[in-house]
Every structure is written in structure tokens, then in C-alpha cells.
Backbone bond lengths (Angstrom), bond angles and torsions (degrees), N, CA, C in turn:
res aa  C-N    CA-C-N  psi(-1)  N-CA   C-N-CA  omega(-1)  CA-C   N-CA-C  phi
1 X - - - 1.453 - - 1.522 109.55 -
2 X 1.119 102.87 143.23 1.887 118.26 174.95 1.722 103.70 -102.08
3 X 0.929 100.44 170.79 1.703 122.14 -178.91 1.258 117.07 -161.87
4 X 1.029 125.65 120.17 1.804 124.22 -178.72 1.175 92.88 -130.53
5 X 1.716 125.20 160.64 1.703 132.02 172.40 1.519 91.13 -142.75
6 X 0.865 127.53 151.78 2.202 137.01 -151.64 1.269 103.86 171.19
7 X 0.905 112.16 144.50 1.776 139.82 -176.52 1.516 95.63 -93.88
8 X 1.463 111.72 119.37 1.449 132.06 160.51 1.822 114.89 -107.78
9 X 1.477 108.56 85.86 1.936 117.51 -154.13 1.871 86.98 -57.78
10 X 1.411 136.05 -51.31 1.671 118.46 -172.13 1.526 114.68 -85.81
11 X 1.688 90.48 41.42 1.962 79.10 161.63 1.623 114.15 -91.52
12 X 1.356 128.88 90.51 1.771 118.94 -170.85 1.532 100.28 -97.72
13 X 0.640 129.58 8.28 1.954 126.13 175.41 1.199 119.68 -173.88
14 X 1.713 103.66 -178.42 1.675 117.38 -161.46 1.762 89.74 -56.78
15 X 1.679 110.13 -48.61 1.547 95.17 -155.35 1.616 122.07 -75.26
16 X 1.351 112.34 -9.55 1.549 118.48 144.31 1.339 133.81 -42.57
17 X 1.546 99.12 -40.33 1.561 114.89 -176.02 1.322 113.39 -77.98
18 X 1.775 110.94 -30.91 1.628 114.86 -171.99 1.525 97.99 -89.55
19 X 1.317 140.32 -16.25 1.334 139.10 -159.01 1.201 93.12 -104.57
20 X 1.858 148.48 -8.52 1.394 121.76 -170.58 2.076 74.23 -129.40
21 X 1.168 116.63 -7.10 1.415 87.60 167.92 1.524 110.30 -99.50
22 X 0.938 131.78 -8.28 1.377 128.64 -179.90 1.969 107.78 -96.71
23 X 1.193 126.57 10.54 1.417 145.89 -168.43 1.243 98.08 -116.85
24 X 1.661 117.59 -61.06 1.675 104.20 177.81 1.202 121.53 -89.70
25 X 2.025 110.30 -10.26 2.006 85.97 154.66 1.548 134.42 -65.20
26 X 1.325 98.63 -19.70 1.582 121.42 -168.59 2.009 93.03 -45.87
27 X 1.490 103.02 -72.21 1.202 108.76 158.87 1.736 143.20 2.98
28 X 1.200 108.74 80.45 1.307 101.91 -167.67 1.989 117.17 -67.46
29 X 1.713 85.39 120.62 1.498 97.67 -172.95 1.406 111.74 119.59
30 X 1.165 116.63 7.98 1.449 121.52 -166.42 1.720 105.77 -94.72
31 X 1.449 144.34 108.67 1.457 125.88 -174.55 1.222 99.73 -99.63
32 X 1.110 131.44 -0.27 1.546 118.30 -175.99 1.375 116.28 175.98
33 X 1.421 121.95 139.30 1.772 124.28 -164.73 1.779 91.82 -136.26
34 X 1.394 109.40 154.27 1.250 102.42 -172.29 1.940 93.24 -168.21
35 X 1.671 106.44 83.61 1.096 99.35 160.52 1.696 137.90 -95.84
36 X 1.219 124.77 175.76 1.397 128.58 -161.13 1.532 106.80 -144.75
37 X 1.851 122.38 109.44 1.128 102.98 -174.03 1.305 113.41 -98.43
38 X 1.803 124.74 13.20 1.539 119.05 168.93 1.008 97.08 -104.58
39 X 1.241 128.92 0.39 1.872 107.58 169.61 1.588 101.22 -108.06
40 X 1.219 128.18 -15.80 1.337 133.67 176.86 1.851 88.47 79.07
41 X 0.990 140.35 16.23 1.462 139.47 -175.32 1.948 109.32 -88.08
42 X 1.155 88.77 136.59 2.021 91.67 155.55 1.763 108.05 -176.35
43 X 1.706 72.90 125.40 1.303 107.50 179.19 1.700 103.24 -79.72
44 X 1.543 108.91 149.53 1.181 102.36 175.56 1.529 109.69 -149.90
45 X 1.659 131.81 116.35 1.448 123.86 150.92 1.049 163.37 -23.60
46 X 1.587 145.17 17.67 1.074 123.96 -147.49 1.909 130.15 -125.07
47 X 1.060 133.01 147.23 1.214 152.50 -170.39 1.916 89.74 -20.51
48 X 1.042 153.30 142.10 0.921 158.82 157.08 1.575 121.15 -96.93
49 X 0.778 104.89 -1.74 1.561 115.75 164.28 1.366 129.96 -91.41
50 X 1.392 115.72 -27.38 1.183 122.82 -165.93 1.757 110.52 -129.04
51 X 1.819 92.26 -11.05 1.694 81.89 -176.31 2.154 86.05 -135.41
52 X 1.600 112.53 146.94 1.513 93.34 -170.23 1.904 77.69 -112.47
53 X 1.177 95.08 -173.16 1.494 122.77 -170.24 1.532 105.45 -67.72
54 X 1.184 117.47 -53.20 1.039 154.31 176.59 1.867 106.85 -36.14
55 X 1.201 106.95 -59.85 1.434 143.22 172.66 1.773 102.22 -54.61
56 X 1.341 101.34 -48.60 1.619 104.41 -174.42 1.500 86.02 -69.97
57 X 1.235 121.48 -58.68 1.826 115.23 -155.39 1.314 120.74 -51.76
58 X 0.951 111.15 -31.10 1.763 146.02 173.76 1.579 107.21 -39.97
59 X 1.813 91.48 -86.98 1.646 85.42 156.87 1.380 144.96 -54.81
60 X 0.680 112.50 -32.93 1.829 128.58 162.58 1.380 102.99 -32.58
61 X 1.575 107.54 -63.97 1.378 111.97 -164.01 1.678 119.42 -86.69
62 X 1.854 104.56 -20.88 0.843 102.49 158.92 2.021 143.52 -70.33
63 X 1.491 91.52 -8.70 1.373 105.78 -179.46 2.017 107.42 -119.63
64 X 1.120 107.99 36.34 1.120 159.63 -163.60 2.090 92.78 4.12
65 X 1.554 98.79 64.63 1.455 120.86 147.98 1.545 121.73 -106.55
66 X 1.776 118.81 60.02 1.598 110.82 -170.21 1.476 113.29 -61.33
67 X 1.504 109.68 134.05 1.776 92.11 167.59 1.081 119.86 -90.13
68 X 1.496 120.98 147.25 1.345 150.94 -151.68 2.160 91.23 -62.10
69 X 1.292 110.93 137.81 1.869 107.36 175.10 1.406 94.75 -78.73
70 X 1.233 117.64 136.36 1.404 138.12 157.56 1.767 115.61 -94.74
């Protein structure tokens, strides 16, 4: 399992939070999503074998939550 935690700057509410965690469970390989809309933070779980990082960012940007470059 992988784990990353990244700053997503247009998370402003709950329904931000339910729309990018219910998008990257969809995701096959995903064990766990965990966003935060006063820290603008979300950490996320997933199988590293079957799903790459890369893959998460994708969606992010495709459901137009990009995460912030670190």
C-alpha cells in the first residue's frame, strides 16, 4: 500500500469533500480517501500495484480538484 497527503487549494466545503472522496474510491485499488476542507488536505490509500500515483493525479484534475506541486 501507498499513502500520499497533498494540498488540494479549491477544496471550500463538505460537497468538495464528498465529490473527490467518492471519485477516488470509485478507483480500483483505492483503500481509503480522507478529505479536509480547513486544511484543504487529502490523504489517500491505495494498492500500489495496480493503481500508480500518477493515475490518482489524473483524476483529480480530471474532476477538476488539481493537487497543489510539492
Amino acid at each position: 500500500m501507498e499513502t500520499k497527503t497533498f494540498r488540494v487549494p479549491n477544496i471550500t466545503c463538505d460537497h468538495c469533500v464528498k465529490t473527490i472522496e467518492r471519485e477516488l474510491s470509485e478507483l480500483e485499488g483505492v483503500a481509503s480517501v480522507q478529505a479536509d476542507p480547513q486544511t484543504q488536505g487529502v490523504t489517500v490509500e491505495w494498492d500500489g500495484t495496480s493503481l500508480s500515483w500518477e493515475q490518482v493525479r489524473h483524476l483529480l484534475e480530471e474532476i477538476h480538484y488539481p493537487p497543489e506541486d510539492q
